[in-house]
C-alpha positions, 0 to 999 in steps of 0.5 A, a space after each residue: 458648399 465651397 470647397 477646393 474653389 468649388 461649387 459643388 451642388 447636389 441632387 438626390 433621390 432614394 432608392 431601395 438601397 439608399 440615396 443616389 445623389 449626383 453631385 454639380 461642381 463648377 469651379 469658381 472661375 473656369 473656361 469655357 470648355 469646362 462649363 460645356 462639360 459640366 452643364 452635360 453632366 447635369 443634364 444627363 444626371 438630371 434625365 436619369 433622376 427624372 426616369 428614376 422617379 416616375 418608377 413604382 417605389 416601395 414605401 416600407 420593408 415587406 415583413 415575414 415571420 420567422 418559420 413561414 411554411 410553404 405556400 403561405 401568401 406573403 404580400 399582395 405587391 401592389 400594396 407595397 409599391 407607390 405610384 403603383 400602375 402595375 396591373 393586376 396582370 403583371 407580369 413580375 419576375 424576381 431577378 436576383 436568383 443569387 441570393 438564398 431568399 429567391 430560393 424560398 419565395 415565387 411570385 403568382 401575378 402580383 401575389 407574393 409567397 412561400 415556396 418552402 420554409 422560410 427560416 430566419 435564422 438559417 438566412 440571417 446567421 452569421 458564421 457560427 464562430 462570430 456568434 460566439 465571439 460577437 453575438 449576434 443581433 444583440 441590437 435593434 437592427 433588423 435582419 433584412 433581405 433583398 428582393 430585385 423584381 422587374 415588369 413588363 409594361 409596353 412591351 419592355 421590362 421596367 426594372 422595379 427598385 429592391 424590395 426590403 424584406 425584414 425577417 421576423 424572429 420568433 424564439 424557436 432556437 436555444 442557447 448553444 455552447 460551443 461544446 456539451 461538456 468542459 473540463 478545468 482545473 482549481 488547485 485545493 485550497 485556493 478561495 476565491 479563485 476566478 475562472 473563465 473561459 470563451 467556452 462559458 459563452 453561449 449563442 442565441 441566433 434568434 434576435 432581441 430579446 429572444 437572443 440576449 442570455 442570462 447564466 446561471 449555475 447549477 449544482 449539486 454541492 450542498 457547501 455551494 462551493 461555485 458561483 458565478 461573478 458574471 450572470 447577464 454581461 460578459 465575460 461569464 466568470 466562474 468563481 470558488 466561495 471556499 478553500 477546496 480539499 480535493 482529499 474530502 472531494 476531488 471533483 464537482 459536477 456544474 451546470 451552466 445554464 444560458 437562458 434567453 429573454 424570449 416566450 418562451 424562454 430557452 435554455 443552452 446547457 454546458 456540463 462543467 467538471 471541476 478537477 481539484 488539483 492536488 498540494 501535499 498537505 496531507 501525511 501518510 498514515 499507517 492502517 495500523 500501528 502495530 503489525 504482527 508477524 512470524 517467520 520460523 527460524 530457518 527460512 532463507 532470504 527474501 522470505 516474505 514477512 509482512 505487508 505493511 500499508 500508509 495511506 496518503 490523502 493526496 494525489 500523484 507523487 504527493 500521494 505516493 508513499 515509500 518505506 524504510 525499516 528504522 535502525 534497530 538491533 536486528 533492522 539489519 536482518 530485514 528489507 522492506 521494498 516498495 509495491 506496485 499497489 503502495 504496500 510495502 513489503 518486508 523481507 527477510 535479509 538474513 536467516 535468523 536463530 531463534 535459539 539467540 532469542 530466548 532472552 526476548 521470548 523468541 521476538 523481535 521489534 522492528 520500527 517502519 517508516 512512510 514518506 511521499 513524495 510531495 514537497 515539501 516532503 511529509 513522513 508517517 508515525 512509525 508503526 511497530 512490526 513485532 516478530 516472532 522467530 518460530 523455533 525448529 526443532 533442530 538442536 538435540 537436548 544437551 546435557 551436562 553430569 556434575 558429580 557430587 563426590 569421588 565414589 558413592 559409598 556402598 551398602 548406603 540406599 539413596 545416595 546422590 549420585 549427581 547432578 544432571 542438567 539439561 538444555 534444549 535451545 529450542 524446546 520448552 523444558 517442561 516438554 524435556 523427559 529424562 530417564 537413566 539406562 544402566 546397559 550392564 545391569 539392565 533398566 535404571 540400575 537402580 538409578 533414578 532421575 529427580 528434578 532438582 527441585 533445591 537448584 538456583 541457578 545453572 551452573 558450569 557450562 550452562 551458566 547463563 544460560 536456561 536449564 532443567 536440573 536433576 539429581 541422579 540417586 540411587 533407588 537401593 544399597 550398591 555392592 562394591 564387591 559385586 561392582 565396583 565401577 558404575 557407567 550409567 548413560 542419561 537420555 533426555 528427549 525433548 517434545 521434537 523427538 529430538 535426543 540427548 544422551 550423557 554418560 556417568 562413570 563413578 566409583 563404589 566406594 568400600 566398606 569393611 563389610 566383609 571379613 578374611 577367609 581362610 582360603 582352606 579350611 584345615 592346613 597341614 604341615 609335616 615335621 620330623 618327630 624327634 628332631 629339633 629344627 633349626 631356628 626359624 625353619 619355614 614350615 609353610 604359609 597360611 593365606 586369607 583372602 579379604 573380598 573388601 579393598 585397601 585397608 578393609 583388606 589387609 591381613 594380619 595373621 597371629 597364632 591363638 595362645 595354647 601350649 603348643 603354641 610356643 614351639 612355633 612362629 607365625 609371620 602376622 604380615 604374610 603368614 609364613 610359619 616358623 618352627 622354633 623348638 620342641 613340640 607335639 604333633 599337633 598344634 592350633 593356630 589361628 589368622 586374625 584381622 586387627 580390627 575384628 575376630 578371624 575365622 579360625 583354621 586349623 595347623 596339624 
């Protein structure tokens, strides 16, 4: 060819490793010098390639099977050499001790054979990391090793041409992955995600067939939720046929199989766990709708009341749920706080009186609210927390006397005294016992309490307010002038052993049930005989007593007519007598009331 004002000329010969060719060049107008020159070098190159070709030469690659075992005979080297005039009692030597074939391989004459296992894929591997990323052996291109052997002949060593050695592969190795197990991470509700990653490729080092892979995927969702986009090419993309709800499952178990080609056929295994991530689209839900609790009335703060729970579906701080007690008329007087276990826990703020509560049956209704803390933010049905503030026994009955008159006549059995009505801020009044208790005429006095069976509402001070009435009445007729005042004291005890006490003053009123009394039975005065008194002149003074009062009790004094009765005067208010003329030692007189006969007395 020309090239560069060149004629260059070429002369090849095939060795082991290739083609050595020495190339002739003579510039297309040279001096003579150069011509010099140039006819040495042919010369030289053409000797060499003459010596070179006498040599033995070996005409195709010496074959050996994968997994050899030790001692087996490999090759007979005259058979694999041309222009062979090796003798059967050669002397062989193999040179290139470097290389880790030499190490498996010795040479008995010309008899070529194993001295330990020949592993392929041990003296063919690449490094492991370019398997994954360039797979090995994928091609047709052999695995083959070199040999450099030399004899002994005419009492020199003549260098025999490298023998090719082709390494056979059987498929005793198994797809690997890079790992045994592998986590990744879908986000719920995504359909038709794709996944992929180096860590789904897996490496064969056998060659061909025996290392060309096949993926399929394995598992046990019966909703087939995976499958694979990529089953024999790369790169292996794992892909979701639906939208996944991480609340109805948060994970999945694959297997990822690689399979080779070969007989027969091998399979790699990677287990694969898909994590589902978690989006807020689920809301918190209480256990239950309505809660029921009780506290008594005097327990203090921060007392415990009630443990209320909303579960959230989702995960992390989409699934965290916090509380809050609605506004209400007595959502002041509680608190609700926040559980490591998600609960929340209600508590008491401030002391509550069940007494204040009787108009609600003793209850209170309280409203709780849950959130998480996803966004966008989602937030529960309230649930209902009803309370019920347990009454102690801590207020004595209460008692109020309404009087029904001014006095209560005497001689008049079962009369109504008064009226009477209890109570108890903190007992049932059905559980109230009363009775009455007269300390100066011992017992009831004979008083009595009876439930006012007639009564509407309550009145004076309890007006508004629930209450038990009574009538308090007198079991038999009173005697003003045995007792004219009357202070009795109700007890009432409620079902607490608690008590309650009143007193009640009254008056008996008179009536005219008791006539005058003379206060002696005979009165005696004493006159001259013979000798008018003066006009008007005093005698004396007769009394009466009246034991009933007022009106009842005023006398009124008058003689009874006689003929002695002339001669005297008597004072009809205080009873004074008076002579006023002659008359006979002895006289009658008599005291008498203005509404009925006196009792007679005598005058001497």
């Amino acid at each position: 060819c020309l090239v560069l004002n060149f004629l260059v000329s070429c002369a090849c010969t095939r060795f082991s490793e290739g083609t050595l060719c020495f190339l002739f060049w003579w510039p297309l107008q040279a001096s003579s010098q150069m011509k010099l020159n140039q006819e040495r070098l042919a010369l030289v190159s053409l000797s060499l390639l003459l010596a070179t070709s006498s040599a033995a030469q070996a005409t195709a690659p010496i074959s050996i099977n994968d997994d050899t075992p030790a001692g087996s005979t490999i090759v007979d080297l005259r058979s694999v050499l041309t222009n062979n005039q090796i003798a059967d009692s050669a002397d062989l030597k193999i040179l290139n001790h470097q290389d880790p074939i030499v190490n498996c391989l010795a040479i008995n004459g010309t008899v070529l054979y194993a001295t330990r296992l020949v592993d392929r894929d041990s003296l063919c591997r690449e490094p492991l990391i370019q398997r994954y990323v360039k797979p090995c052996c994928l091609d047709s291109e052999p695995c083959e090793l070199w040999l450099q052997l030399s004899h002994k002949a005419a009492q020199s060593n003549v260098l025999i041409p490298k023998l090719r050695l082709r390494l056979l592969d059987s498929n005793d190795n198994a797809p690997t992955f890079r790992r045994a197990s592998l986590q990744v991470e879908v986000q719920e509700g995504e359909r038709g995600r794709r996944i992929s990653s180096p860590d789904f490729l897996a490496a064969d080092p056998d060659q061909g067939d025996n290392s060309r892979l096949t993926y399929r995927l394995e598992s046990d969702d019966d909703e087939f939720s995976f499958a694979l986009e990529n089953s024999n090419r790369r790169p292996v993309v794992l892909k979701t046929n639906r939208a996944l709800d991480r609340e109805k499952t948060d994970s999945y178990s694959l297997r990822l199989l690689a399979v080779d080609n070969g007989r027969p056929q091998r399979t790699g295994t990677l287990s694969i766990t898909v994590l589902v991530l978690d989006i807020n689209d689920e809301t918190p839900v209480f256990e239950k709708s309505l809660y029921v609790a009780s506290v008594p009335e005097n327990a203090p703060k921060n007392t415990p009341v009630v443990t209320v729970r909303a579960v959230d579906g989702d995960q992390g701080a989409n699934g965290r749920v916090s509380y809050r007690i609605s506004p209400g008329e007595y959502a002041n007087h509680f608190d609700v706080s926040n559980q490591p276990d998600g609960s929340g826990l209600v508590k008491l703020k401030y002391q509550l009186d069940a007494d204040q509560l009787v108009h609600r049956g003793g209850k209170i209704d309280l409203y709780v609210g849950a959130m998480d803390h996803g966004s966008p933010q989602r937030s529960a049905e309230e649930a209902r927390i009803e309370v019920t503030v347990s009454n102690v026994n801590d207020e004595r009955p209460e008692i109020e006397v309404i009087p029904l008159s001014s006095g209560v006549p005497e001689n008049s059995p079962d009369i109504p005294v008064a009226r009477v009505e209890v109570k108890d801020r903190d007992s049932h009044l059905s559980s109230l016992s009363c009775r009455v208790e007269d300390p100066e005429g011992g017992g009831g006095g004979g008083f009595v309490l009876r439930d006012d069976l007639s009564s509407a509402l309550p009145s004076g001070n309890f007006a508004g307010h629930q209450s038990r009435g009574f009538v308090l009445r007198s079991e038999r007729p009173l005697n003003r002038e045995l007792r004219s005042t009357v202070q009795l004291i109700i007890v009432c005890l409620d079902g607490g052993g608690l008590n309650g006490t009143a007193v009640v003053r009254f008056r008996v009123s008179d009536r005219n049930d008791n006539p005058p009394r003379f206060q002696k039975p005979v009165f005696q005065f004493h006159l001259p005989e013979n000798t008018p008194p003066p006009e008007n002149y005093r005698i004396g003074i007769i009394k009466a007593n009246d034991k009933d009062e007022g009106e009842n009790a005023r006398i009124a004094y008058s003689l009874e007519p006689s003929a002695d009765a002339d001669a005297f005067h008597l004072d009809a208010q205080t009873g004074q007598l008076f002579a006023g003329g002659h008359g006979t030692a002895r006289s009658c007189c008599a005291g008498r009331r203005r509404d009925r006969p006196a009792n007679e007395g005598w005058l001497r």
